[in-house]
C-alpha positions as CSV (number, residue, x, y, z in Angstrom):
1,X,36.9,-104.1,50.3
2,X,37.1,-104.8,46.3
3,X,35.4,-101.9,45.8
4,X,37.4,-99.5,47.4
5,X,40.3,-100.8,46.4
6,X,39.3,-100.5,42.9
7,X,38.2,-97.1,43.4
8,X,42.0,-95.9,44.8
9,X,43.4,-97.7,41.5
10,X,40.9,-95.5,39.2
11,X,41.7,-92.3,41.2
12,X,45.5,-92.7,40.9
13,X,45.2,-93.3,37.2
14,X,43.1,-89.9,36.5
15,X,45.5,-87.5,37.7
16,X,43.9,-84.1,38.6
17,X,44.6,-80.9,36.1
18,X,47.5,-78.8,37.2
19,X,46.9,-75.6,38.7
20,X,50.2,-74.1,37.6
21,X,49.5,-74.6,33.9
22,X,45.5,-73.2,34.0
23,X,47.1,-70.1,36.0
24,X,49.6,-69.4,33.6
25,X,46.8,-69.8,30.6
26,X,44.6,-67.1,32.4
27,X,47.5,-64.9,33.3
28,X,48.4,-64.9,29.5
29,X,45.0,-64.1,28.1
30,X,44.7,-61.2,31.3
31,X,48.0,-60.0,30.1
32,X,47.1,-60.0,26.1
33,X,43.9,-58.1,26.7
34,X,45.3,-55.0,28.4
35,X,48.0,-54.8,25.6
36,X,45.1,-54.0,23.3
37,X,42.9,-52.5,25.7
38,X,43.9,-49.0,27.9
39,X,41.8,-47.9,29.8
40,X,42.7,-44.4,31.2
41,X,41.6,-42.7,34.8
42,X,41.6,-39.0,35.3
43,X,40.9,-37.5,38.7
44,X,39.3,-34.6,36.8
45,X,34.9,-34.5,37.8
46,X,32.5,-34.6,35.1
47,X,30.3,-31.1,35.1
48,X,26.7,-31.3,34.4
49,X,24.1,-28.6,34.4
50,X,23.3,-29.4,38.0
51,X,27.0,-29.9,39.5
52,X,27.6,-27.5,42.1
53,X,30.4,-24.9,41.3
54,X,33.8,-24.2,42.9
55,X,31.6,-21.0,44.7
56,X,29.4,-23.5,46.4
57,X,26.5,-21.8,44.9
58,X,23.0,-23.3,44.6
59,X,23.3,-25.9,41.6
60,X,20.8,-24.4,39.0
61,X,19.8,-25.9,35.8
62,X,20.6,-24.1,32.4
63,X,18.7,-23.1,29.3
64,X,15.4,-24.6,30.9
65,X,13.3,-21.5,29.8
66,X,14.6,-21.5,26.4
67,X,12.4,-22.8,23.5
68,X,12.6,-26.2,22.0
69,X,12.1,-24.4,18.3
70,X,12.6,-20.8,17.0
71,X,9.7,-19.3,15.5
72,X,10.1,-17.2,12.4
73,X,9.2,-13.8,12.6
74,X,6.3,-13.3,10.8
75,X,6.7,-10.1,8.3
76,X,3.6,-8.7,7.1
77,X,3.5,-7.6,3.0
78,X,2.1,-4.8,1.3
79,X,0.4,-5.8,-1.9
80,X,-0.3,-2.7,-4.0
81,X,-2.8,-3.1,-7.0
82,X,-2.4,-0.6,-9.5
83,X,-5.6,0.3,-11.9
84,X,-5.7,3.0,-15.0
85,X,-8.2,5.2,-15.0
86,X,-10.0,7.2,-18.1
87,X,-7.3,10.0,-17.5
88,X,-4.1,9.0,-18.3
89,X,-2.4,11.5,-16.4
90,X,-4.3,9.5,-13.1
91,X,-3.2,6.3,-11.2
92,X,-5.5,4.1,-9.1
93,X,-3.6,2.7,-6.0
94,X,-5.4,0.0,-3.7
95,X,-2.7,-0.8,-0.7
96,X,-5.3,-3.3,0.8
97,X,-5.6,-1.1,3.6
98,X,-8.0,2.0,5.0
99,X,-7.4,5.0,3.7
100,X,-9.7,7.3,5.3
101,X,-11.1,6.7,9.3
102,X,-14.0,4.8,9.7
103,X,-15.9,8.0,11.0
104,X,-14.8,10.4,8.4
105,X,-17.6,12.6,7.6
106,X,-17.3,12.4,3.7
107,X,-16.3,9.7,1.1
108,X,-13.3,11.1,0.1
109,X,-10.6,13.7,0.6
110,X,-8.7,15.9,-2.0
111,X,-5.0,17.7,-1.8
112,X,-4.2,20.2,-4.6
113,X,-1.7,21.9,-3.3
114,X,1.5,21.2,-0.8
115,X,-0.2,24.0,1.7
116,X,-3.1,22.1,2.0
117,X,-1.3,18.6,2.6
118,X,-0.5,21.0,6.3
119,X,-3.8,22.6,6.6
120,X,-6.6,21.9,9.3
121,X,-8.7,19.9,10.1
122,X,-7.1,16.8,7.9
123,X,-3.5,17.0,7.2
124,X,-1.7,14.1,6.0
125,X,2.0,13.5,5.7
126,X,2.1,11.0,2.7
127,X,-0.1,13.5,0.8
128,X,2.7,15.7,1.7
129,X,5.3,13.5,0.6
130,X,3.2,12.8,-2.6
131,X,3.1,16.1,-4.0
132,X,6.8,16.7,-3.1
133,X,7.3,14.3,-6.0
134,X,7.9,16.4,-9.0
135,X,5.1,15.7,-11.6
136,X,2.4,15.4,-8.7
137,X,-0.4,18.2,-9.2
138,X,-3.2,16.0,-6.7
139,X,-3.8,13.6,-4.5
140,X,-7.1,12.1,-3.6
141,X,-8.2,9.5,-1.2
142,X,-11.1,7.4,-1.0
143,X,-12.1,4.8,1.5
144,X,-9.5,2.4,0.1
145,X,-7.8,3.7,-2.3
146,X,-5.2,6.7,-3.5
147,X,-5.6,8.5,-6.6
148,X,-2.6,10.1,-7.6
149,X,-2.6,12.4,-10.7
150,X,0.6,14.2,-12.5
151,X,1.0,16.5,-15.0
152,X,0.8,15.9,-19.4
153,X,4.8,16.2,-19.6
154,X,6.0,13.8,-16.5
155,X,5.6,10.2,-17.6
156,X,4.4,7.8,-15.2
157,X,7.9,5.5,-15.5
158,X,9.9,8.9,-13.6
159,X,7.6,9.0,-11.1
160,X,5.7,5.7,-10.1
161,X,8.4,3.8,-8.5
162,X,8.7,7.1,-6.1
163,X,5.3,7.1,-5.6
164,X,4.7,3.4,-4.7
165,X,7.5,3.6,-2.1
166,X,5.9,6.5,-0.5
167,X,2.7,4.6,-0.4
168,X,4.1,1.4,0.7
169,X,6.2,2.9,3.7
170,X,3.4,4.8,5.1
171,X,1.2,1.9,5.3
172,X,3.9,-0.2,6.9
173,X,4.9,2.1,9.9
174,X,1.7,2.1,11.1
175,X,0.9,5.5,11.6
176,X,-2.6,7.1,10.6
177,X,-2.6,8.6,6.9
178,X,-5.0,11.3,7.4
179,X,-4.6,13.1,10.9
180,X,-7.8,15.3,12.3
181,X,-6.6,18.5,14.2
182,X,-8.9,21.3,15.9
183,X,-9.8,24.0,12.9
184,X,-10.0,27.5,14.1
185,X,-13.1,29.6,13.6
186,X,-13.4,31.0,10.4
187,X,-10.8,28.8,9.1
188,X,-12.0,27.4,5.6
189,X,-11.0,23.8,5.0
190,X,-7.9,23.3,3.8
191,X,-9.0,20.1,1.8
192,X,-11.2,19.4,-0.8
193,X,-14.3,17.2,0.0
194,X,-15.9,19.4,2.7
195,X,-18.1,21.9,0.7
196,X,-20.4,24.1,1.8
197,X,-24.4,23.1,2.4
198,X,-26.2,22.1,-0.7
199,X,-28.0,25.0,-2.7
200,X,-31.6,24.7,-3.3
201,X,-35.2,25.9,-2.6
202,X,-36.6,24.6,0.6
203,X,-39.5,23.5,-1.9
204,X,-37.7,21.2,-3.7
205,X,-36.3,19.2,-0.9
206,X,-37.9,16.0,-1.7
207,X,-36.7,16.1,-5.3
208,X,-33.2,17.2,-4.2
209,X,-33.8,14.1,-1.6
210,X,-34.2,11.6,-4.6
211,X,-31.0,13.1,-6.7
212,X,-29.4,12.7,-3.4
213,X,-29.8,9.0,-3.7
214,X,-29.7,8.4,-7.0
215,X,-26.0,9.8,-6.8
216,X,-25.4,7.6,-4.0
217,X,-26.3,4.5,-4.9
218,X,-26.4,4.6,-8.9
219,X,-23.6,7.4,-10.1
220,X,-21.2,7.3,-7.2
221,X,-20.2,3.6,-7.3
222,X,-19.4,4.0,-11.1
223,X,-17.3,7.4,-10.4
224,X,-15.3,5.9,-7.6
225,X,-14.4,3.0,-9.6
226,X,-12.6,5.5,-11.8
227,X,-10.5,6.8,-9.2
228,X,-12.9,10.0,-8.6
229,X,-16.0,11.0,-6.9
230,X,-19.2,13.3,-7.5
231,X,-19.9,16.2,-5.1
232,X,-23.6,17.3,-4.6
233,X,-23.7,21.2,-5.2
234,X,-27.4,22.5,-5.1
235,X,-30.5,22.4,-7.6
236,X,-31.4,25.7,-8.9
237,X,-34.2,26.2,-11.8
238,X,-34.4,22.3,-12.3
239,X,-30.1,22.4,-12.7
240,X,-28.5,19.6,-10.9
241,X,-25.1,21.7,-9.7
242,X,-22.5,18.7,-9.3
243,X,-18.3,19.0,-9.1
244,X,-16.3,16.1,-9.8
245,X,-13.0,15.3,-7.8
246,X,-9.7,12.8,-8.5
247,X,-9.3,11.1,-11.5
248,X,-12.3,12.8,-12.9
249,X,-11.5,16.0,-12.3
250,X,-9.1,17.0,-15.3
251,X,-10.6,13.9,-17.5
252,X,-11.0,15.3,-20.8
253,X,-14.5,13.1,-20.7
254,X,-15.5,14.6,-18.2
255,X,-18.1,16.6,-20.0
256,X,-19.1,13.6,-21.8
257,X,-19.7,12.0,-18.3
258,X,-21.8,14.8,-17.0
259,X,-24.2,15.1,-20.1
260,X,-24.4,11.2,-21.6
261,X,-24.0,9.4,-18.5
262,X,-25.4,11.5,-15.2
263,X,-27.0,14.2,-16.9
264,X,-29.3,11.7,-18.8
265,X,-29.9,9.0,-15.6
266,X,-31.2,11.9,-13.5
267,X,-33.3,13.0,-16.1
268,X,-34.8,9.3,-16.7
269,X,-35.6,8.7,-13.2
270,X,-36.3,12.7,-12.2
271,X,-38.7,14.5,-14.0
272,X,-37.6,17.6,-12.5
273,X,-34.1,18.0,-13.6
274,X,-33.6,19.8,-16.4
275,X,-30.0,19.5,-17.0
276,X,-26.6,18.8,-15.0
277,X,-24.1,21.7,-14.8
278,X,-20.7,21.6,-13.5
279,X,-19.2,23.3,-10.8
280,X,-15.9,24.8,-10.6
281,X,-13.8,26.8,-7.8
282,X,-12.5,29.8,-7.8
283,X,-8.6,28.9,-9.0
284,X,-10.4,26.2,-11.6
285,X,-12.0,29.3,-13.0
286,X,-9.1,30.9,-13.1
287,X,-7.0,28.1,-14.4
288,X,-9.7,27.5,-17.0
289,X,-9.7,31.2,-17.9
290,X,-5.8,31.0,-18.5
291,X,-5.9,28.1,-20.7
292,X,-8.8,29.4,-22.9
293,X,-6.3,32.7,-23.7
294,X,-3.7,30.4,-24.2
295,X,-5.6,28.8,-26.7
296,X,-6.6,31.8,-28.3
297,X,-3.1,33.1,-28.7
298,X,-2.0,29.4,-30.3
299,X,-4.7,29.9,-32.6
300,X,-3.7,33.3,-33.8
301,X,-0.1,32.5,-33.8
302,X,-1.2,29.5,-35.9
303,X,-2.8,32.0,-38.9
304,X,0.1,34.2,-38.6
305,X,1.9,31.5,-39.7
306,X,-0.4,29.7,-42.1
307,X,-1.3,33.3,-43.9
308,X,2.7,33.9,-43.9
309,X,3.4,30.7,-45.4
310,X,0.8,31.3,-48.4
311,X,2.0,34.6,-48.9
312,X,5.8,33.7,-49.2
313,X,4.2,30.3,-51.5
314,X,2.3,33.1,-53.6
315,X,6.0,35.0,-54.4
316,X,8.0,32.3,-55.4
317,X,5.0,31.7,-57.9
318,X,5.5,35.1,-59.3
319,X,9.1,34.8,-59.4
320,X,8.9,31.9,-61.0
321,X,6.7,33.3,-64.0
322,X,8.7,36.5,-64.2
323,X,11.6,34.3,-64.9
C-alpha cells in the first residue's frame, strides 16, 4: 500500500507535456517552411520520346538511327610535283596518279596539235584543254607523268598556274585522261607514239633484238626521267634510226644526247652499229627547213648591216681628213 501510494504522489508532481503548446510549435515550423518553400502543380503531362500523341498513334522513339558522332568527310588531295627538265621551255608534272591505262600498247603518248587532242584512237580532253592554253605547242604523257612544253617567248609564270589547275581538276573528277575509241581503216593515228613497224633487214634481227633492249632497259629510263622518251625507228647499213619525243624533242642537246650519250653506249655494247641517226616527220622537216632559211636571211640581213656600218664608219674618216 506504501508503494502505491508513493507512486500517485510522484505521478501528480510530473505533470505530462501539454499537447496544445507542442501543436502550436509544429504548426509554426509547418507554417515557416512553406513561406520559403512553393512548390507549384501544373495539370500540364510531361512528353517524352515514347508518350503517345493527341492522334493516338503508335508511341515511336526518336532519333534512334542517328549516329552518336559525325564523321568528317574525308577529302582526298592532289599533290603535284613539279621537275625541270634540260629544256627549259619543258615542265615535268607528276600528279601521283596514272596517266596512261595499264594496257596501253606503248610507253608514252604525244599531242602536237589541238586536232589531234580529238583524233582516234586516243583522244584526251585535258590534252585538249592543255594546248588551248596560249603558249602550249605539246603535250606528252608517260605512265605517270605529263610533259608539257611552250614556246621560247611565253614564260612559264603566265602559264603554269593555268596549267596546274587543268591538271589537278582532271585528276580529281575522276574521269579517264586518255579515252580509246574505234579508228577507222586507213585512218593514221592521230597521236604520236604509235609509229610504223621497225625498219631493218630480216638478217639483222638478232642485233636489232639486242638495241631493242639496250634501249629498254639502259637509254629509256634515263630519257623518261627527262620528261621524254626514245622511239625505235629501224637499223639500216649498221644506222640505229631513233626519234625522240617530249621534253627531248626540241632540247637543243638533243644532238649531244644522240651522239655522246646513246650513240656511244650502242656502240660499246654493239659491235654492229655504226652510228645513231635521228629521225624526223614530215612537218619537223618542214619546220626545220623553215628555220634554217630563217637563219640564213638573219645572217645576210646581219652583213648588210655590219658592211653598211663600215662603209658609213669609212666616210666620216674621209670627211674628217678633208676637213
Amino acid at each position: 500500500m506504501a508503494s502505491k501510494s508513493a507512486t500517485r504522489c510522484l505521478s501528480k508532481a510530473l505533470s505530462r507535456p501539454s499537447l496544445s503548446s507542442s501543436a502550436t510549435t509544429r504548426t509554426q515550423r509547418l507554417a515557416a517552411a512553406a513561406a520559403t518553400t512553393t512548390r507549384s502543380f501544373s495539370h500540364a503531362p510531361i512528353a517524352t520520346s515514347l508518350s503517345p500523341s493527341s492522334r493516338r498513334q503508335r508511341p515511336a522513339a526518336q532519333n534512334l538511327r542517328a549516329p552518336l558522332f559525325r564523321q568528317p568527310q574525308a577529302k582526298r588531295t592532289i599533290f603535284i610535283q613539279t621537275e625541270d627538265t634540260p629544256n627549259a621551255d619543258a615542265l615535268k608534272f607528276r600528279p601521283n596518279h596514272e596517266i596512261l591505262p595499264e594496257d596501253f600498247p606503248s610507253s608514252f603518248l604525244e599531242y602536237l596539235t589541238p586536232r589531234s587532242t580529238l583524233a582516234a584512237p586516243h583522244p584526251s580532253p585535258l590534252a585538249a584543254n592543255l594546248l588551248n592554253v596560249d603558249g602550249i605547242t605539246s603535250v606528252f604523257y608517260g605512265r605517270d607523268y605529263i610533259t608539257v612544253t611552250k614556246d621560247s617567248s611565253t614564260p612559264w609564270p603566265h602559264v603554269k598556274p593555268e596549267v596546274f589547275a587543268l591538271i589537278t581538276e582532271a585528276v580529281t573528277n575522276g574521269q579517264p585522261i586518255v579515252n580509246t575509241v574505234a579508228q577507222k581503216d586507213g585512218e593514221e593515228h592521230g597521236q604520236g607514239g604509235f609509229a610504223d613497224a621497225a625498219q631493218y633487214d630480216p638478217k639483222d634481227e638478232e642485233v636489232v633484238g639486242m638495241i631493242e633492249e639496250l634501249l629498254e632497259t639502259r637509254i629509256r629510263p634515263a630519257i623518261q626521267e627527262d620528261g621524254g622518251d626514245i622511239e625505235f625507228r629501224g637499223f639500216i647499213d649498221g644506222q640505229v634510226m631513233l626519234k625522240l619525243r617530249g621534253a627531248c624533242r626540241t632540247c637543243d642537246s638533243s644532238t649531244v644526247t644522240l651522239k655522246n650519250g646513246i650513240e656511244s653506249m650502242l656502240m660499246h655494247y654493239i659491235e654492229e652499229v655504226k652510228g645513231v641517226q635521228q629521225v624526223m616527220d614530215q612537218e619537223e622537216e618542214i619546220a626545220m627547213k623553215e628555220f634554217e632559211k630563217f637563219e640564213e636571211k638573219l645572217k645576210a640581213q646581219r652583213e648588210l648591216d655590219a658592211a653598211a656600218t663600215t662603209g658609213k664608219s669609212s666616210t666620216d674618216e674621209v670627211l674628217g681628213l678633208n676637213k
